[in-house]
matplotlib code that plots the C-alpha trace (Angstrom):
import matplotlib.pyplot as plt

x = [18.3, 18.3, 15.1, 13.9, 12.9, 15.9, 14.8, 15.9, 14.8, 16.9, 17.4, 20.5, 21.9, 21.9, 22.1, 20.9, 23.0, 22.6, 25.1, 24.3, 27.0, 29.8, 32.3, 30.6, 34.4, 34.6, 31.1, 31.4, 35.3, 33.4, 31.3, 31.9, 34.4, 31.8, 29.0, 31.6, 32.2, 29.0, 27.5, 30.7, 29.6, 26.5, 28.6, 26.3, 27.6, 26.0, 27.8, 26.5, 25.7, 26.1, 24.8, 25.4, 23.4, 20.0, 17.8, 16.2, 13.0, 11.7, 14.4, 15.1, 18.3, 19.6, 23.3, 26.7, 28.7, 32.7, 35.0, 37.4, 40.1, 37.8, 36.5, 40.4, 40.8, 37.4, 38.8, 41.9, 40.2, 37.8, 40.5, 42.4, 39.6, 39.0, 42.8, 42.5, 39.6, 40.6, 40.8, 42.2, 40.5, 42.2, 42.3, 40.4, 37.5, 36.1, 34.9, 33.9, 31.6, 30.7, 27.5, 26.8, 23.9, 21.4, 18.7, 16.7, 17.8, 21.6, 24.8, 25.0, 29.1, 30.1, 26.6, 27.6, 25.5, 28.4, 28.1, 30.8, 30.1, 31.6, 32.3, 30.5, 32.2, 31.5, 33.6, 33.3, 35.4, 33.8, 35.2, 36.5, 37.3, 40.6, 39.3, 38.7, 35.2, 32.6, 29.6, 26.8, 24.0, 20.2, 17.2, 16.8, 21.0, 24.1, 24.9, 27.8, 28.3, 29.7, 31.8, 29.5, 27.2, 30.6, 31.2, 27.6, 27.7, 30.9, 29.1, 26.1, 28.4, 29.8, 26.4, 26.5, 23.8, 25.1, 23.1, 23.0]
y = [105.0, 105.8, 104.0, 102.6, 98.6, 96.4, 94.4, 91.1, 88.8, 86.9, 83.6, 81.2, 83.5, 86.4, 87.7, 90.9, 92.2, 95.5, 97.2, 97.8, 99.9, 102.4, 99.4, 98.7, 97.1, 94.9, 93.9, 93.3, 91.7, 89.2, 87.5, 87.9, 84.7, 82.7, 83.6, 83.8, 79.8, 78.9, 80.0, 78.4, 74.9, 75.0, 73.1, 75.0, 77.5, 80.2, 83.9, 84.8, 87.9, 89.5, 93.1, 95.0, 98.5, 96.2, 96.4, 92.4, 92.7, 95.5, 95.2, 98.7, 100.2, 101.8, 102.1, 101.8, 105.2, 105.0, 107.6, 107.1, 105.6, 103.1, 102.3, 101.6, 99.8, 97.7, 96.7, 95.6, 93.6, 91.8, 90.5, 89.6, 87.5, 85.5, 85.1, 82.3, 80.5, 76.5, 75.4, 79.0, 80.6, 83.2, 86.2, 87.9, 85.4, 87.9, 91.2, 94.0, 96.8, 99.9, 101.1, 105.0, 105.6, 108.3, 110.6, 109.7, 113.5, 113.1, 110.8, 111.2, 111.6, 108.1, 106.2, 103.1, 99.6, 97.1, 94.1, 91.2, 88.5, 84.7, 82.9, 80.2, 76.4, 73.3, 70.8, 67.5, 69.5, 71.8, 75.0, 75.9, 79.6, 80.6, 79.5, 76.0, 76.2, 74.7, 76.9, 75.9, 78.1, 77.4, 79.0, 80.7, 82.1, 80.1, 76.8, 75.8, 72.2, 69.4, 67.0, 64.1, 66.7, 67.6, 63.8, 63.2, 66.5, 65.1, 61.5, 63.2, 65.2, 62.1, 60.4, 58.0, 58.2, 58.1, 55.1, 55.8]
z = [-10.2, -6.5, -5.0, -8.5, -7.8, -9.2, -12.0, -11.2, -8.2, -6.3, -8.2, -8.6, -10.9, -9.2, -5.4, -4.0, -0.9, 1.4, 2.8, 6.9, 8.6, 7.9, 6.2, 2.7, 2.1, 4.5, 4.4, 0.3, 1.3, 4.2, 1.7, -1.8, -2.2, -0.9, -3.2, -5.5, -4.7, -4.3, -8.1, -9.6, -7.7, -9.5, -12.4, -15.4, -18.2, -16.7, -15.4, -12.2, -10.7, -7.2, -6.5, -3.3, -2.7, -3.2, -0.4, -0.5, 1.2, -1.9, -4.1, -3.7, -5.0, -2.1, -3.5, -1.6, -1.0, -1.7, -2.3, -5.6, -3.5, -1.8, -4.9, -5.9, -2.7, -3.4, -6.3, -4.9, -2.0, -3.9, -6.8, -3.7, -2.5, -5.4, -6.4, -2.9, -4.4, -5.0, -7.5, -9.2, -12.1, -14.3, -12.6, -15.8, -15.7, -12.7, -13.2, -11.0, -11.9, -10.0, -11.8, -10.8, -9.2, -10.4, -9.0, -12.2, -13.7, -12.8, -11.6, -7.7, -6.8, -4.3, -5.2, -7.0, -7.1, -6.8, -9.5, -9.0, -11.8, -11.2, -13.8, -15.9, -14.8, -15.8, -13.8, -11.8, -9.0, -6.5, -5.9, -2.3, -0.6, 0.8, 4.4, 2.1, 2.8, -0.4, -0.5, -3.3, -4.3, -3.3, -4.1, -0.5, -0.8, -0.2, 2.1, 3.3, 2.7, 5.3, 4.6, 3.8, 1.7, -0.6, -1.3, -2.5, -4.5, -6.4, -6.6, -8.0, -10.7, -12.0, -12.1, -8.6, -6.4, -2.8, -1.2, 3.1]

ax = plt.figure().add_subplot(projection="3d")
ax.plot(x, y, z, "-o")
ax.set_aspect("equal")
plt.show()
């Protein structure tokens, strides 16, 4: 419902985006393989959750507006998006969800709170976007990781403590 609070906090299980400006697909298309990347590099059996048409700071469901053929075109962009993620997952193991959005009486036409869930993984092998950049999930959102931080992240997975 519009303006209802969203029940769920930001965690590593779930991110809460808003949607500033008059492109809610590219802003959704800039950033969802990367939070996409970064909850599969958390290496647990757990599907993940991100949400765009939350506003953070109150967790109010704003909602995102698209027409039917943007939400096509959404879609389209996002299953694009992930199909470059390194190592590939199946296609099917994403899925997309445009929940309506209500006035708490009735559906509003073009209100829709955008859910993208990534996949549960358990690997040794950290996940990469199309640019090859390895994002993991924190607490405070996602972190792009260097070079040295990726080879003690795979250490760490296979049970070697880096010693520096």
């Amino acid at each position: 419902m519009k303006g209802a609070k969203f029940p769920d906090q930001e965690s590593r299980i779930c991110e809460l985006k808003e949607i500033k400006g008059n492109n809610p697909i590219g802003s959704i298309k800039s950033l969802v393989d990367q939070y996409a990347v970064a909850f599969m590099n958390v290496g647990v059996s757990q599907n993940r959750s991100i949400y765009w048409g939350v506003r953070d700071e109150d967790l109010s469901i704003i909602s995102v507006s698209l027409s039917e053929r943007e939400c096509d075109e959404l879609r389209r962009v996002v299953t694009e998006k992930l199909h470059k993620i390194a190592p590939a997952i199946a296609p099917t193991a994403y899925q997309i969800e445009l929940h309506p959005v209500s006035d708490g009486m009735k559906i509003i036409d073009g209100l829709y709170l955008v859910e993208v869930r990534a996949p549960a993984v358990r690997r040794n092998l950290l996940f990469a976007t199309g640019s090859q950049e390895v994002y993991v999930k924190t607490d405070a959102g996602k972190r792009r990781l260097s070079a040295v931080e990726i080879q003690c992240e795979l250490l760490r997975r296979v049970g070697v403590e880096p010693s520096f």
